[in-house]
MDTraj code that builds the backbone (N, CA, C; nanometers):
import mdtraj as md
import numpy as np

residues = "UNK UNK UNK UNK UNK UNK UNK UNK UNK UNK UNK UNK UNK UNK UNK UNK UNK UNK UNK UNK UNK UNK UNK UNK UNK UNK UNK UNK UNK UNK UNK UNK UNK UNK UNK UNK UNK UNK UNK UNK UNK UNK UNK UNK UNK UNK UNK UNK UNK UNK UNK UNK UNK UNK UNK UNK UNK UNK UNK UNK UNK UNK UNK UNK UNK UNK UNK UNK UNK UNK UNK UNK UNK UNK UNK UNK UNK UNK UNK UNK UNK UNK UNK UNK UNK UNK UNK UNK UNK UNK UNK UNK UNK UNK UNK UNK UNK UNK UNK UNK UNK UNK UNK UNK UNK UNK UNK UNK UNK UNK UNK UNK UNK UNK UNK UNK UNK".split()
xyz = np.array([
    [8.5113, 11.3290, 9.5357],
    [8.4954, 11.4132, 9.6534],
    [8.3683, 11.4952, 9.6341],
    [8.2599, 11.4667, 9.7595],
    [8.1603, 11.6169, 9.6882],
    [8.1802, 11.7083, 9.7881],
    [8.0970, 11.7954, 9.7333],
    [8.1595, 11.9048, 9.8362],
    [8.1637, 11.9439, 9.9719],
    [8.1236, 11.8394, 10.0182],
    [8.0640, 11.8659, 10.1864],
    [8.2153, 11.7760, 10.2237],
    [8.2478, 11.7531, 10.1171],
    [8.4345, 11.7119, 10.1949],
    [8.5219, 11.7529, 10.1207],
    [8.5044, 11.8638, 10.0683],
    [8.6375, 11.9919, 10.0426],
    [8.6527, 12.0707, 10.1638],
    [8.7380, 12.0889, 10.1702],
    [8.7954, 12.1789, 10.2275],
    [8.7862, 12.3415, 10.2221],
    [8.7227, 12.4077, 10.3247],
    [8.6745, 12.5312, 10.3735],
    [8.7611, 12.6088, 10.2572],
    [8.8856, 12.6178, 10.2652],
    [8.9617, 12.7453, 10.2421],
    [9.1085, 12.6767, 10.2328],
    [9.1470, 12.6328, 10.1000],
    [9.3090, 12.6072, 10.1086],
    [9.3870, 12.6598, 10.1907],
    [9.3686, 12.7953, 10.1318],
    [9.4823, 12.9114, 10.2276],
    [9.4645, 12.8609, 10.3949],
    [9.3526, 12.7861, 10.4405],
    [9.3260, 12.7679, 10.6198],
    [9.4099, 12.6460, 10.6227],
    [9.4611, 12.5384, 10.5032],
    [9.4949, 12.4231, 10.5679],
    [9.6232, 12.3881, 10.5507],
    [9.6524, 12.2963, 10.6637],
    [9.8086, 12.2595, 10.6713],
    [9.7714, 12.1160, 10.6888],
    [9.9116, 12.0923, 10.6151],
    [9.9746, 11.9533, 10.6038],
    [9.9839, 11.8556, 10.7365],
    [9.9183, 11.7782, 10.7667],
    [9.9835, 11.7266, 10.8921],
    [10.0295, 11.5787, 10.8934],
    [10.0649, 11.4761, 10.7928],
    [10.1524, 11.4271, 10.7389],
    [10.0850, 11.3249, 10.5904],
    [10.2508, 11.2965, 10.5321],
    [10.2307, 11.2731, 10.4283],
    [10.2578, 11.0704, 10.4073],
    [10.1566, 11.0025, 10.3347],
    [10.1954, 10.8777, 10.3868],
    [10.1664, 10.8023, 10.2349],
    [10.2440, 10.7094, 10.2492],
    [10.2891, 10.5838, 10.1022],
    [10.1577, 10.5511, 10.0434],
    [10.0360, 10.5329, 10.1259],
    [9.9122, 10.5050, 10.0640],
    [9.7781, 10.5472, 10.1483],
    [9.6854, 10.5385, 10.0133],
    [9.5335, 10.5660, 10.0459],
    [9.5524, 10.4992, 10.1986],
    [9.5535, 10.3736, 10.2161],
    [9.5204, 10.2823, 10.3357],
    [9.5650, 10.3842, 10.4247],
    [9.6917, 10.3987, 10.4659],
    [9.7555, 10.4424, 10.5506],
    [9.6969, 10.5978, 10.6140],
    [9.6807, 10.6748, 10.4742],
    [9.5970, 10.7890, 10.5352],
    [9.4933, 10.7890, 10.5787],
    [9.4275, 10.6890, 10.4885],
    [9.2576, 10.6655, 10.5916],
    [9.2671, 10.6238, 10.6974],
    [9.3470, 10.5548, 10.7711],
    [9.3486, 10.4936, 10.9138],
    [9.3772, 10.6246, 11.0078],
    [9.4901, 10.6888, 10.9743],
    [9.4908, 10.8297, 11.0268],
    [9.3825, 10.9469, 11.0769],
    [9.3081, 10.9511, 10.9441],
    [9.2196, 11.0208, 10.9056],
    [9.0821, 10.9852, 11.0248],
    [9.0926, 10.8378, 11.0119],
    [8.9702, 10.7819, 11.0746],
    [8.9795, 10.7905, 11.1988],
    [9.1128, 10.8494, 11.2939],
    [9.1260, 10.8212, 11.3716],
    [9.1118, 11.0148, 11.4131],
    [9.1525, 11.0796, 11.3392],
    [9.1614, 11.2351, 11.3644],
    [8.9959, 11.2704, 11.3286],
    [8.9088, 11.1738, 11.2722],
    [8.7709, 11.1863, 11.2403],
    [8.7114, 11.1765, 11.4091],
    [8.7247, 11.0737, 11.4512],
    [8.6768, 11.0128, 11.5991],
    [8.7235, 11.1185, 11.7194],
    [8.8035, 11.1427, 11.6876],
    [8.8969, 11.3019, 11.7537],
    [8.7826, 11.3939, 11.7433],
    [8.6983, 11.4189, 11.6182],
    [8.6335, 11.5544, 11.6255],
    [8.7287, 11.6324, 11.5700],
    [8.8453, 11.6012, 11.4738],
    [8.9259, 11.6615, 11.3883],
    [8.8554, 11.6553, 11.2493],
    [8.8317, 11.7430, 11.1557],
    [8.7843, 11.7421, 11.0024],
    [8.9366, 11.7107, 10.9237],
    [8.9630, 11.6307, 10.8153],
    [9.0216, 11.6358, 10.7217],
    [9.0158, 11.5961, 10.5913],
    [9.1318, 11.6008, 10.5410],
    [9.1044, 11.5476, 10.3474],
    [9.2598, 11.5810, 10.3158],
    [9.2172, 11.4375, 10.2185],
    [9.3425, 11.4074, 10.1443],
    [9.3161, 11.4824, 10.0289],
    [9.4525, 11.4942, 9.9709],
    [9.5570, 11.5330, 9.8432],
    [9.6032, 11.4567, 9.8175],
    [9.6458, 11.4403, 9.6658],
    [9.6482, 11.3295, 9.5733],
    [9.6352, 11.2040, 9.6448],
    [9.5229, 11.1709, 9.6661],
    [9.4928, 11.0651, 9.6961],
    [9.4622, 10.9481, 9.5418],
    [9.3896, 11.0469, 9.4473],
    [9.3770, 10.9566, 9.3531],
    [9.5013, 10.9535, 9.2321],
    [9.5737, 11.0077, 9.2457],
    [9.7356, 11.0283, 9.1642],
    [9.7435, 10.8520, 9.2462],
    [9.7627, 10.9051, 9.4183],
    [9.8454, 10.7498, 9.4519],
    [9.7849, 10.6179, 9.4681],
    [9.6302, 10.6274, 9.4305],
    [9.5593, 10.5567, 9.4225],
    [9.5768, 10.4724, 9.2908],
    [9.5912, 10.5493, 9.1746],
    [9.5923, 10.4989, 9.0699],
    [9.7470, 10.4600, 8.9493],
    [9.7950, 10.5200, 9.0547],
    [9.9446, 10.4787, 9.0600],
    [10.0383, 10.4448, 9.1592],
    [9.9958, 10.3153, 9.2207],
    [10.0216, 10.3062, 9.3495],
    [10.1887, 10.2688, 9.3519],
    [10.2440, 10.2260, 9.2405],
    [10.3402, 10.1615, 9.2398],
    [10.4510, 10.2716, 9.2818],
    [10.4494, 10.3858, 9.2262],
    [10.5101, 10.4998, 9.1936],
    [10.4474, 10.6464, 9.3327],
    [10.3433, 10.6063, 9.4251],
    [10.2822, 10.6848, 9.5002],
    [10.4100, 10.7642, 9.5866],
    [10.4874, 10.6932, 9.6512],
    [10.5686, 10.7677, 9.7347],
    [10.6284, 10.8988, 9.6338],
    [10.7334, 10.8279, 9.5686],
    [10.8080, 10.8892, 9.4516],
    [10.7096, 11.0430, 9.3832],
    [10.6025, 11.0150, 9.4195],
    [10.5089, 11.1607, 9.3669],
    [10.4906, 11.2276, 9.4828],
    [10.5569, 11.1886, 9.6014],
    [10.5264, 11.2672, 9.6880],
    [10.4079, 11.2262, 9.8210],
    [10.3299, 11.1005, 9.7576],
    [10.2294, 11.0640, 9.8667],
    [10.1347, 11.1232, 9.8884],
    [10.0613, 11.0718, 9.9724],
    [9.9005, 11.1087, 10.0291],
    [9.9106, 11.1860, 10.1213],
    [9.8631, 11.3382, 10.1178],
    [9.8843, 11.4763, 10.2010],
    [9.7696, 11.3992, 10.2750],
    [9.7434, 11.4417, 10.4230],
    [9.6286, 11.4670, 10.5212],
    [9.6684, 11.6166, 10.5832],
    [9.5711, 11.6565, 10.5458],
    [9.5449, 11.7809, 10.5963],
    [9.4331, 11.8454, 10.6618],
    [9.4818, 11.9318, 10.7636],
    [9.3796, 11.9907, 10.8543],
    [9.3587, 12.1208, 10.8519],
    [9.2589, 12.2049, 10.9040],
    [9.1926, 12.3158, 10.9193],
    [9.3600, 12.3563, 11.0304],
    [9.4022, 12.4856, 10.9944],
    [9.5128, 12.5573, 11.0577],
    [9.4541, 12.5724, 11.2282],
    [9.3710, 12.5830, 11.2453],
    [9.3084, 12.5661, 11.3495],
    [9.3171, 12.4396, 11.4358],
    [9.3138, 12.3274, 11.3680],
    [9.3364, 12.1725, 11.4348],
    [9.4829, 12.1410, 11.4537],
    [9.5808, 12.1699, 11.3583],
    [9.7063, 12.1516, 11.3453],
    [9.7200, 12.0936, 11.4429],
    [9.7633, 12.2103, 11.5591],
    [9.8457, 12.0922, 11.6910],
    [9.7715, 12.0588, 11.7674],
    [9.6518, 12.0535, 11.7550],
    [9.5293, 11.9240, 11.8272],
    [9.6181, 11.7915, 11.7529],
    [9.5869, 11.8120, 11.6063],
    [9.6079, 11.6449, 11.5076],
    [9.7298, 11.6223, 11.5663],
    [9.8305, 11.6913, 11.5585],
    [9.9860, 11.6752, 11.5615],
    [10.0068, 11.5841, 11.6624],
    [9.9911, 11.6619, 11.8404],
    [9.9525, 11.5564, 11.9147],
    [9.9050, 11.4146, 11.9175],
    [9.7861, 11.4453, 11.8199],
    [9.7231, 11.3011, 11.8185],
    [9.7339, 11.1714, 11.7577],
    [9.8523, 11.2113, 11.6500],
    [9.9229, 11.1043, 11.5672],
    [10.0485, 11.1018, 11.6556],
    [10.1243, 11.2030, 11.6986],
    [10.2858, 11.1790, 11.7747],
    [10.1814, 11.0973, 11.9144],
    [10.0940, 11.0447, 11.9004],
    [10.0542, 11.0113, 12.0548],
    [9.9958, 10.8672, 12.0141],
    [10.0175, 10.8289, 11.9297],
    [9.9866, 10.6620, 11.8514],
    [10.0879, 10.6201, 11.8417],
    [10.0622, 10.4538, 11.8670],
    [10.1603, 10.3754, 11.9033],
    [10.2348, 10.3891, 11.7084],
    [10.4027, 10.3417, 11.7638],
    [10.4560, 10.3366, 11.5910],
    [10.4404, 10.2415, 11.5266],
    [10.4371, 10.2653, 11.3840],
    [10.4225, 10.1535, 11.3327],
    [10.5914, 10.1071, 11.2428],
    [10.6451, 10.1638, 11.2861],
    [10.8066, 10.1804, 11.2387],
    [10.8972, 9.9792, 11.1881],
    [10.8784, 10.0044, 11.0723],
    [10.9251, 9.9271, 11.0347],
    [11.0357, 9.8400, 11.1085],
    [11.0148, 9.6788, 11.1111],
    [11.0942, 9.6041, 11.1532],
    [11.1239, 9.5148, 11.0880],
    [11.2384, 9.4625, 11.0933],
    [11.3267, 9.3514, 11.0163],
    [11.3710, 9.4328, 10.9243],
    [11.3999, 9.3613, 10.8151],
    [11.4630, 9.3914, 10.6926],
    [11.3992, 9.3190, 10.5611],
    [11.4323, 9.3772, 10.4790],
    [11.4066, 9.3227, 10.3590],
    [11.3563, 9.1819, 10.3492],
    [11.3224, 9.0511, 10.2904],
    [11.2635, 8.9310, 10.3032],
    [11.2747, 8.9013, 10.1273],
    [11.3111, 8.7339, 10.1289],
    [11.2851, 8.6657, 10.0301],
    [11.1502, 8.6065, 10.0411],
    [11.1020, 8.6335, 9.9374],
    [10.9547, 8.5363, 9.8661],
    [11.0034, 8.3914, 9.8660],
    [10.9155, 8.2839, 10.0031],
    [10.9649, 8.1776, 9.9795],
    [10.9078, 8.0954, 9.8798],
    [10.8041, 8.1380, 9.8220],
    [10.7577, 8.1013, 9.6750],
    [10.8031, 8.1257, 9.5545],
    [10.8480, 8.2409, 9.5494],
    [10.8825, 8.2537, 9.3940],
    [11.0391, 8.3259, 9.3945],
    [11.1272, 8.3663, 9.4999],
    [11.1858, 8.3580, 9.5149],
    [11.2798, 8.5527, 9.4864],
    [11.1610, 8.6129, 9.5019],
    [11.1683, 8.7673, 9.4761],
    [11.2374, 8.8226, 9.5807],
    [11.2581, 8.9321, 9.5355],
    [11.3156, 8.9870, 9.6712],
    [11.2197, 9.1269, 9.7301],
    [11.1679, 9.1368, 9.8329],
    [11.0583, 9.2329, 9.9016],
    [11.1288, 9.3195, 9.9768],
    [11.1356, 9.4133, 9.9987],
    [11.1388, 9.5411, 10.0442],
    [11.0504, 9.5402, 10.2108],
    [11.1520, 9.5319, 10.3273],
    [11.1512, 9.5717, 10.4379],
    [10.9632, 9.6386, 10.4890],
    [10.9043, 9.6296, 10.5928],
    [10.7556, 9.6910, 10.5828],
    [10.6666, 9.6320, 10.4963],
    [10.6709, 9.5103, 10.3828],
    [10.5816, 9.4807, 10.3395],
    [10.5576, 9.2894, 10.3978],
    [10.4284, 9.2764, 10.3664],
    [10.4197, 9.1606, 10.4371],
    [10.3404, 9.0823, 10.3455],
    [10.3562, 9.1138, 10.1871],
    [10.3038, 9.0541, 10.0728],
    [10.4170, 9.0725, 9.9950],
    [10.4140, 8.8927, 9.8858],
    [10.4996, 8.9710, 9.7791],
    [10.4559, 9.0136, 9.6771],
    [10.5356, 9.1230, 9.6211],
    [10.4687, 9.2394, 9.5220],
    [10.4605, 9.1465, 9.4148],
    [10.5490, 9.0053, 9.4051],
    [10.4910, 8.9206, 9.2463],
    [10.3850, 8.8397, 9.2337],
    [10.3840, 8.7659, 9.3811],
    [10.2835, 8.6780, 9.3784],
    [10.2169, 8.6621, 9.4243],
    [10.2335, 8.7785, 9.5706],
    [10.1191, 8.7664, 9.6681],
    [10.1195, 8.6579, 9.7956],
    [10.2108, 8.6034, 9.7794],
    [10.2502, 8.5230, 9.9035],
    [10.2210, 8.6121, 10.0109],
    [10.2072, 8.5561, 10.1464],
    [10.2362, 8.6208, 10.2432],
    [10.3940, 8.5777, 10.2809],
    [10.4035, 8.6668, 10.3298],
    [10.5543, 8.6483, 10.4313],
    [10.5697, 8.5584, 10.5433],
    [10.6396, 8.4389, 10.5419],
    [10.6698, 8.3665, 10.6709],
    [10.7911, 8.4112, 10.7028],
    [10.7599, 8.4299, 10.8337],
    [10.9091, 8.4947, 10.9339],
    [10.9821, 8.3214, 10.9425],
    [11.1105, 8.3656, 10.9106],
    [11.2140, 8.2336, 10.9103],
    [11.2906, 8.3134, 11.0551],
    [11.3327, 8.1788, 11.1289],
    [11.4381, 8.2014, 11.2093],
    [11.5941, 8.2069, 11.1830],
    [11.6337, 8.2998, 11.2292],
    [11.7462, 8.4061, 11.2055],
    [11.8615, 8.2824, 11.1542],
])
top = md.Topology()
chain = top.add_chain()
for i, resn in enumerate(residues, 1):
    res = top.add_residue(resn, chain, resSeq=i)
    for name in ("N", "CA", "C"):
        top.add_atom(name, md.element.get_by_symbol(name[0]), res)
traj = md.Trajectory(xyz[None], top)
């Protein structure tokens, strides 16, 4: 981080949500950037470099100037969801079992083919 992307004044900033990975906050971010919203992540490099374990630490803060708050707030409750669908999935390659929201498997990297029900 250099310093022209720290953050003004801790005490000015609030949380405006917390998400499973780098990816996920940057898409946010990039999108509250285009807004004319300023922000920056928190532990980004904790979940960066321990991605396996990222949620479980709590995740990738995005945070805004107390001032933007419910500009951002709006502007993420106003994006389409990305709310998990289906369920869980077998690896038809290696035969793992994947966790619901992912569309790789965590052993081998397969992608996921949707089987009919």
């Amino acid at each position: 981080m250099t310093d022209g992307d720290r953050p003004p004044d801790d005490r000015t900033m609030e949380t405006v949500g917390v998400y499973p990975s780098i990816t996920e906050a940057s898409i946010v971010r990039g999108r509250l950037d285009q807004a004319g919203i300023r922000s920056w992540m928190q532990e980004e490099l904790t979940a960066g470099q321990l991605f396996q374990v990222g949620t479980a630490l709590g995740g990738v803060k995005l945070q805004v100037a107390d001032s933007d708050l419910q500009r951002a707030r709006e502007l993420i409750a106003n994006e389409p969801s990305k709310e998990t669908t289906g369920a869980a999935w077998t690896c038809p390659r290696c035969g793992s079992d994947v966790d619901a929201g992912f569309e790789i498997c965590w052993s081998c990297q397969a992608m996921r083919v949707d089987q009919p029900d």
